[in-house]
C-alpha positions in Angstrom: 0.0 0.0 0.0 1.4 3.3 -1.4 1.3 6.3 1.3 -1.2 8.0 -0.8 -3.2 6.0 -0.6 -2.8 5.3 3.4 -2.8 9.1 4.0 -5.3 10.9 2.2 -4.7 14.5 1.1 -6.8 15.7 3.7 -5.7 13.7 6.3 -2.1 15.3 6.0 -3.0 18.4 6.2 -4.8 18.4 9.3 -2.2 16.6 10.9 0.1 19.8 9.7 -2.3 22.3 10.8 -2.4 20.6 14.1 1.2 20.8 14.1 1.4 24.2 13.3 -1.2 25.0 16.0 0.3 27.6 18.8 -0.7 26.0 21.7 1.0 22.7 20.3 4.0 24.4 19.4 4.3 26.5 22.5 4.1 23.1 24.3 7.1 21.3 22.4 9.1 24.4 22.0 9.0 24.0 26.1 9.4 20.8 27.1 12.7 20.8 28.5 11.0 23.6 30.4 8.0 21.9 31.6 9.9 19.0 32.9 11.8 21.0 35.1 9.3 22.4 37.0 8.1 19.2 38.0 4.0 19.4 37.5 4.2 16.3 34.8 6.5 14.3 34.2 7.5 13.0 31.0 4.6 10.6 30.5 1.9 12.8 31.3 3.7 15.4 29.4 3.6 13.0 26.0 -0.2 12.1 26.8 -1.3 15.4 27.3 1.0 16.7 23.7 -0.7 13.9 22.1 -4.1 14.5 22.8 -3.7 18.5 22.7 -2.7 17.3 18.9 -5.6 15.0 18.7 -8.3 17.3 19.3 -6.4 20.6 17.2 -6.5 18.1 14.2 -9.8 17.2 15.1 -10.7 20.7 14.9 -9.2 21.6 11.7 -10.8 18.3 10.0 -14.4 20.1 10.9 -13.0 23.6 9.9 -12.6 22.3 6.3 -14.6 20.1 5.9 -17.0 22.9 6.5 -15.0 25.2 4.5 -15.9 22.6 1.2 -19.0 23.4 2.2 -21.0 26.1 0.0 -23.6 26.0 2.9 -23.3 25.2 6.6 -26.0 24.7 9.3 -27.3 22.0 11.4 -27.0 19.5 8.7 -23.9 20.2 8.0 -22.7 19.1 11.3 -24.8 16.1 11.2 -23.0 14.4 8.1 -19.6 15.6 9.6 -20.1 13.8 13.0 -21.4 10.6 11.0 -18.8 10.8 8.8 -16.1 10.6 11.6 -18.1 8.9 13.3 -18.0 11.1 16.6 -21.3 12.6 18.4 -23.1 15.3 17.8 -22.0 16.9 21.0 -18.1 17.2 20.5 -18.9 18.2 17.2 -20.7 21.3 18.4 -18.2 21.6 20.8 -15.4 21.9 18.0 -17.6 24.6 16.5 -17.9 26.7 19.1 -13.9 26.7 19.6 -13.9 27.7 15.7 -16.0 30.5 16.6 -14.0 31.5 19.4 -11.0 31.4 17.5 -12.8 33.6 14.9 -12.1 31.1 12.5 -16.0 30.9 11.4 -19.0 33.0 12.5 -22.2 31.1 13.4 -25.4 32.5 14.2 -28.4 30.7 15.9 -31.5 30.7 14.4 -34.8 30.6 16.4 -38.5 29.7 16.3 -40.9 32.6 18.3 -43.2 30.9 20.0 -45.6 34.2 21.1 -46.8 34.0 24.7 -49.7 35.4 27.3 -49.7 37.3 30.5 -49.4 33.8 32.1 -46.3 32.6 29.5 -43.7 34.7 28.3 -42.5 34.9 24.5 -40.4 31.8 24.1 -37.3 31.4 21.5 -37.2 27.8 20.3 -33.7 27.1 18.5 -34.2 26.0 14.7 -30.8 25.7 12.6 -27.1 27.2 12.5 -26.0 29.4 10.0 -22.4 28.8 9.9 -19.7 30.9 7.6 -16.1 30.0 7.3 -14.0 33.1 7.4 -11.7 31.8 4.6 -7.7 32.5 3.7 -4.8 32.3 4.7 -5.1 29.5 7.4 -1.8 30.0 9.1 -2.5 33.9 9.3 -6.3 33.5 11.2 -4.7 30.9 13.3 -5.0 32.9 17.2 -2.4 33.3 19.4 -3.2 32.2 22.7 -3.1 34.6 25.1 -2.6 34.0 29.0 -5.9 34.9 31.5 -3.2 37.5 33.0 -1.4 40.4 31.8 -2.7 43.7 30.2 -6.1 43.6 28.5 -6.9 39.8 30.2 -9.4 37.9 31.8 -8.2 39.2 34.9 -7.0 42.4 33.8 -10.7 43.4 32.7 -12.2 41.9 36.2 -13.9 39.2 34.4 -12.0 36.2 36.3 -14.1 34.5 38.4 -11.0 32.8 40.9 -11.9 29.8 40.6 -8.1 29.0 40.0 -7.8 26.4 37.8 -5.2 28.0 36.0 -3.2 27.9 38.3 -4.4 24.2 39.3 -3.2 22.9 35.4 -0.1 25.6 34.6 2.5 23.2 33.5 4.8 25.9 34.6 4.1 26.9 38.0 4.0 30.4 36.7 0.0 30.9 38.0 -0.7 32.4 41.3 -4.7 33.3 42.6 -4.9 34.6 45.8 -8.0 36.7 47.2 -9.9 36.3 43.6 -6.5 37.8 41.9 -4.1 36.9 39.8 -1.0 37.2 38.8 1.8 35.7 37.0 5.6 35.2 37.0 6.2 36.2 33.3 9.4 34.8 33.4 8.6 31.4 33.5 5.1 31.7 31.1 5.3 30.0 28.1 2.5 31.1 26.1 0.7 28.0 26.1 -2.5 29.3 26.7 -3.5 26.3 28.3 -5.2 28.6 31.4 -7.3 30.2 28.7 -8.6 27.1 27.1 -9.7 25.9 30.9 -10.8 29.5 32.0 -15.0 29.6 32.2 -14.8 33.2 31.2 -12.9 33.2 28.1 -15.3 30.8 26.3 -18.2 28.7 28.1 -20.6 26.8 25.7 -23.2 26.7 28.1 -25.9 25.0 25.4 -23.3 22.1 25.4 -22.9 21.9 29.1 -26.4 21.4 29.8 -26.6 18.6 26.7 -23.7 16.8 28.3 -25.2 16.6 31.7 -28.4 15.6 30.5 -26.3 13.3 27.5 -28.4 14.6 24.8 -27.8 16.0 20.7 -31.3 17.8 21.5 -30.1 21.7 21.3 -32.5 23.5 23.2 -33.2 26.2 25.9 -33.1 25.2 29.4 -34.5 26.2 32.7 -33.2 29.1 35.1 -31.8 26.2 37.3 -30.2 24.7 34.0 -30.8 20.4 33.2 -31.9 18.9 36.3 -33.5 15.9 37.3 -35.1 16.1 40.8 -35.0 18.5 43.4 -35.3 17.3 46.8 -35.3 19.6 50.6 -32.6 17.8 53.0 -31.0 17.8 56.0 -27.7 15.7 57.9 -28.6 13.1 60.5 -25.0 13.4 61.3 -25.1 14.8 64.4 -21.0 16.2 64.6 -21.7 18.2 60.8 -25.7 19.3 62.0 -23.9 21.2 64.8 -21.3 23.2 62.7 -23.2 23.1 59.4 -24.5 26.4 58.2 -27.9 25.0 56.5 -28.7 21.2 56.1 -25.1 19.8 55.8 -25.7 18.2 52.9 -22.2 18.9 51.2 -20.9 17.9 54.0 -22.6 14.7 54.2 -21.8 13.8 50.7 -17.6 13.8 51.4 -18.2 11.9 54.6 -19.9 9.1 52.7 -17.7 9.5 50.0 -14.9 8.7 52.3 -16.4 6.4 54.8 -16.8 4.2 51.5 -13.8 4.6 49.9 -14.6 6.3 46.6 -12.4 9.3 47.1 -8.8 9.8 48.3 -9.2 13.6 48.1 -11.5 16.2 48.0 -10.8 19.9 47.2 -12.6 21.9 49.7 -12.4 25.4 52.0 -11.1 26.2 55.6 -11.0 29.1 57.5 -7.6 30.5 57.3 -5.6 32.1 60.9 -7.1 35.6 59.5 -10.5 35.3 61.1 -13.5 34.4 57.9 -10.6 34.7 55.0 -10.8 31.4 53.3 -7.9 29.2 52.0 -7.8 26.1 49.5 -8.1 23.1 51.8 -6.9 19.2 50.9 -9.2 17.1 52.8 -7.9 13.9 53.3 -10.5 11.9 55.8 -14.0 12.3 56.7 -12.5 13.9 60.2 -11.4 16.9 58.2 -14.6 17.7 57.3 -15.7 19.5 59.7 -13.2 22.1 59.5 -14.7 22.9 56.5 -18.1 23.2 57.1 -19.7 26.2 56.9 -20.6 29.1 53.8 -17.7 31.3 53.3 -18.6 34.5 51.4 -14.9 35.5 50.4 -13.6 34.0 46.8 -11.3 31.3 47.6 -9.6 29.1 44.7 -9.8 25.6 45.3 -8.9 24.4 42.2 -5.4 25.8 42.6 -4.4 22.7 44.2 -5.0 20.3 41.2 -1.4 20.5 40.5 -0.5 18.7 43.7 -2.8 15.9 42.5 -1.8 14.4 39.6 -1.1 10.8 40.6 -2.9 9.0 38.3 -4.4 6.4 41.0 -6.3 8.8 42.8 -10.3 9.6 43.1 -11.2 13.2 43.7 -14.3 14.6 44.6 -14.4 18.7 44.3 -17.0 21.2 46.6 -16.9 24.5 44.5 -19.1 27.2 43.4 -20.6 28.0 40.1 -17.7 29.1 38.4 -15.6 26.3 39.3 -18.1 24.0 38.7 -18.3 25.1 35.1 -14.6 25.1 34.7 -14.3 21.3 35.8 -17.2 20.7 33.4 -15.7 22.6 30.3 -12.7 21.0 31.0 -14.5 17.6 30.8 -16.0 18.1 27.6 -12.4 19.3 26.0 -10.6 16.9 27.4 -6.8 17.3 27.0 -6.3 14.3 29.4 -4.9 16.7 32.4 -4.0 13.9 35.1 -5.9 15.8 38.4 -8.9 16.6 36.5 -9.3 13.0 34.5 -9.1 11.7 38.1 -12.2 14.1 39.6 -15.2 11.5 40.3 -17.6 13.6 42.2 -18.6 17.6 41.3 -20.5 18.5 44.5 -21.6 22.5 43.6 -22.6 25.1 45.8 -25.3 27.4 45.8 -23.6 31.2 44.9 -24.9 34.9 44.4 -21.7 36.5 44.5 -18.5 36.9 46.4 -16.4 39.3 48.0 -12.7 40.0 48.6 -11.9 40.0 52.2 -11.2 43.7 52.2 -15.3 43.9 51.1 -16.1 41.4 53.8 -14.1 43.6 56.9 -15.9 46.6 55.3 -19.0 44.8 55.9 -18.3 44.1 59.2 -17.3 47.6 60.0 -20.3 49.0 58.6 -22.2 46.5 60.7 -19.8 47.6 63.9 -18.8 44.4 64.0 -15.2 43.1 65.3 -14.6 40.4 62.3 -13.0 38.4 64.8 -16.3 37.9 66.9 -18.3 36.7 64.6 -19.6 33.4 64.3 -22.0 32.6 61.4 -22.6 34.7 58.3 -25.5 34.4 56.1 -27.2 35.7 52.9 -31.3 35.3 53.3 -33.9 37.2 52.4 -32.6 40.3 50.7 -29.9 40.8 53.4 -26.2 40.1 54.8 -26.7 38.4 58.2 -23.7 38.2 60.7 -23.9 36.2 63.9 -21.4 37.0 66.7 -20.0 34.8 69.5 -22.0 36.7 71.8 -25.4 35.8 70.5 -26.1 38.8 68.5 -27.4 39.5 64.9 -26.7 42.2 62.5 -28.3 42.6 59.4 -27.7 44.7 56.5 -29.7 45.1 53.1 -28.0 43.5 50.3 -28.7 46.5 48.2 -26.2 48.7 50.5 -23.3 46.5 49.9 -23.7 45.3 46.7 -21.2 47.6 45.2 -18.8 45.8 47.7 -19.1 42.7 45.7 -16.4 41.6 43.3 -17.1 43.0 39.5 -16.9 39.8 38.3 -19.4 38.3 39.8 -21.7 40.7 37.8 -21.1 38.9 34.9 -21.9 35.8 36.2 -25.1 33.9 35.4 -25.3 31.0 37.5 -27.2 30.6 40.9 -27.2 27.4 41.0 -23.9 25.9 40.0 -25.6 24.3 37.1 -22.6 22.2 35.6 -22.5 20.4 38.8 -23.1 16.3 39.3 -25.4 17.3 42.3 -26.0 21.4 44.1 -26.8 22.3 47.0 -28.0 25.7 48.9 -30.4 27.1 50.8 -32.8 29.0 48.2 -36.1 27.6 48.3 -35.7 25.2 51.9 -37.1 25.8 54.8 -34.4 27.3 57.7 -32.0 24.3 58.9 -32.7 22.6 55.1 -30.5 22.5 52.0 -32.0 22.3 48.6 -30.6 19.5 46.5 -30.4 19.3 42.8 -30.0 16.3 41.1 -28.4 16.6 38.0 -26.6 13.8 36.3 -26.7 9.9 37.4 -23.7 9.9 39.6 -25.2 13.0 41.2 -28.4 10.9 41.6 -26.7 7.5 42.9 -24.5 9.4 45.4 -28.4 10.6 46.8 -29.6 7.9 47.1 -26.5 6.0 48.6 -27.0 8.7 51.3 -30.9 7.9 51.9 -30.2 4.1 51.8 -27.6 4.6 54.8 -29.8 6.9 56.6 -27.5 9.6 56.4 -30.0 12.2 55.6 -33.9 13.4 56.0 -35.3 14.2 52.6 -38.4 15.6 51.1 -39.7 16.7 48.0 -39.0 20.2 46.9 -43.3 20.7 46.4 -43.7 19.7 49.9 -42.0 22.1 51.4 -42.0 26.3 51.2 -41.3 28.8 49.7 -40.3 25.8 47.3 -38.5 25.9 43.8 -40.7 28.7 42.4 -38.5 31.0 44.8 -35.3 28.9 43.3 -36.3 29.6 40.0 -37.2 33.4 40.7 -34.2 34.3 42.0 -32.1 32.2 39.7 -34.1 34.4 36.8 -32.7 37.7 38.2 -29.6 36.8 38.5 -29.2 35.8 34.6 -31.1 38.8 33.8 -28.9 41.1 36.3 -25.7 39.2 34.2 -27.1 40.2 31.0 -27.8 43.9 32.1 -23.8 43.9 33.2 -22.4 42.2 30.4 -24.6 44.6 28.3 -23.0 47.6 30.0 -19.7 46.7 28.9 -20.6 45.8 25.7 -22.2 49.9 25.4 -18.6 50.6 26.6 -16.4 48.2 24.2 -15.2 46.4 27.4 -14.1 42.7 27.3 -16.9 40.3 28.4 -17.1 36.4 28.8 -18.2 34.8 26.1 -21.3 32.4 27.3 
């Protein structure tokens, strides 16, 4: 067999596009580099070069085959994915890096499906309309840039903290403290690798939701994104019912998880020496839970650790909030075989408005004429900022005269509910001393269960109990909405946004 005819045309020149892809060259151009500072070694280094190549050649096969294409839409798509005989899903998920390298243009096409007083107007997706911007390919390949330094994700306060970055830098160059960056440009490579992870450079949210709920359908989904069931819980674990803020739930879930073997970690959040200032916390046994239990309300980056996990024979389970969640799931969907986060079993999300740095938070407190270090419980409910002190007393404050203290990021985030989570869990919608649970995906529903089968937990149906998931769903509304209003302001002011 001639080589012609092993290779085809094609074939070879996706495998040189690949090749001449910057974040694979940045990443062989290094790796003397990257093996000296110890994250991967030189087997994880080939596996993760290998499948970076994979998926870039992957990406460049749908770029022209779509480029032979006169016209491109849903169909389109279609015959690709049964051509290569890969699902719909990672198809569209190729697509929308395409479009976020600006190497096509797609717009979404929609039904109107007119409402009443009772129903609003609703926009029912129809077909793509997809346009390859043509030329030149190695001039409209993109650089990529780092999520720090002038003009960046974090440079425009658009980065969330959720510190993954820093959790899959292959250089160590990545530090997020406080819900800040910054980086040691002296070791950066220009891989860009922290701004393929990032959730706020590019988050196919349409895609998320299909992979939870392991469907082609494209479609609109509810406030609380793809769920399952929705269930009103509490501990019966008496040593986390005493410390826990709400129901314990979260809690609950890594004691089980660890009383029964399935993890070896979990990435969590403890109370640092500065009284409320969070840190990144490695829990190691179900007795180390209880140093993290408890709603902290000041950003703290627990994915920053992954880079201390990546033995291969380890089971992680991860308690984050929205934006961490959606990181672990994006990262899921463009797999680029990252040891820590191929080894993440369990995402356990939490329940998040917004966040605040711990200058905000002692502001707070000093509005409130509170001494930081006497406090004891702090709490969002109702419209206000709740602090408890050691003493016994309450202080509340309207949420509305501290807003501006919250971090500008967290104005252009969307999610509630941590929405790209296995199972979530908050208060919204339970009655006092109860978590609202979320089931979302069918490890998310087995861990449940598990938990009800060992009586670990009380548990009622979200319609038996008040004010119920129509409060959920309300506030999860205005939040999206309040997102949109944000991301529209800086749109009005040619700021950079996230690109949902």
């Amino acid at each position: 067999m001639s080589l012609e005819e092993k290779f085809s045309w094609e074939f070879l020149k996706n495998v040189a596009d690949a090749l001449d892809s910057y974040r694979i060259r940045a990443l062989i151009d290094a790796k003397k580099d990257i093996l000296e500072a110890g994250i991967y070694d030189e087997s994880q280094y080939d596996t993760i070069l290998f499948t970076m190549l994979d998926e870039e050649k992957l990406k460049y096969s749908l770029y022209n085959f779509l480029k032979n294409n006169s016209k491109s839409n849903l169909k389109t798509l279609i015959e690709y994915s049964e051509d290569t005989s890969i699902e719909l899903n990672k198809t569209l998920s190729l697509l929308e890096i395409l479009k976020n390298e600006k190497l096509v243009d797609v717009e979404e096409l929609h039904d109107k499906i007119e409402g009443d007083e009772n129903n609003p107007v609703k926009l029912v997706f129809k077909d793509f309309a997809i346009e390859v911007n043509d030329g030149e390919i190695s001039k409209l390949k993109p650089i990529y840039e780092p999520v720090i330094g002038n003009g960046s994700i974090v440079d425009t306060n658009n980065c969330s903290g959720c510190g993954l970055c820093q959790g899959i830098c292959p250089m160590d160059c990545i530090n997020i403290s406080n819900g800040f960056g910054e980086i040691d440009d002296t070791k950066c490579i220009r891989c860009g690798l922290c701004y393929f992870v990032c959730p706020r450079s590019y988050l196919p949210v349409k895609i998320l939701n299909m992979s939870l709920e392991n469907t082609s359908e494209i479609k609109e989904y509810s406030e609380i994104g793809y769920y399952v069931e929705v269930f009103s819980a509490r501990t019966k674990i008496k040593e986390i019912a005493s410390v826990c803020q709400d129901g314990g739930i979260s809690s609950t879930c890594l004691y089980y998880l660890f009383e029964q073997g399935k993890i070896n970690y979990a990435l969590g959040a403890k109370m640092s020496d500065d009284p409320w200032r969070p840190e990144p916390l490695l829990i190691k046994s179900k007795e180390d839970i209880i140093s993290t239990a408890g709603t902290k309300y000041v950003n703290n980056p627990n994915l920053s650790l992954l880079n201390d996990l990546n033995e291969n024979s380890k089971t992680i389970a991860v308690v984050g909030v929205p934006c961490q969640m959606q990181a672990l799931l994006k990262s899921k969907i463009y797999d680029i075989a990252i040891p820590s986060l191929k080894n993440i079993e369990y995402r356990i999300g939490i329940f998040c408005m917004e966040s605040f740095s711990y200058e905000s938070l002692l502001k707070i407190c000093e509005k409130l004429n509170v001494d930081v270090k006497n406090v004891k419980k702090m709490d969002i409910n109702k419209g206000k900022f709740f602090v408890y002190t050691k003493n016994g007393d309450e202080f509340n404050v309207p949420i509305k005269e501290i807003s501006h203290l919250g971090r500008k990021d967290c104005e252009v985030c969307f999610d509630l509910t941590s929405e790209s989570a296995d199972i979530s869990i908050g208060s919204i919608g339970s009655p006092s001393g109860w978590n609202t649970v979320i089931i979302r995906t069918e490890k998310g529903k087995q861990l449940y269960n598990e938990l009800l089968a060992n009586k670990l937990i009380e548990s009622k149906p979200i319609s038996e109990v008040k004010p119920g998931l129509p409060l959920l769903k309300r506030i999860a509304n205005s939040k999206k909405n309040n997102c949109k209003n944000h991301i529209n302001k800086k749109k009005e002011k040619n700021k950079r946004i996230p690109t949902y």
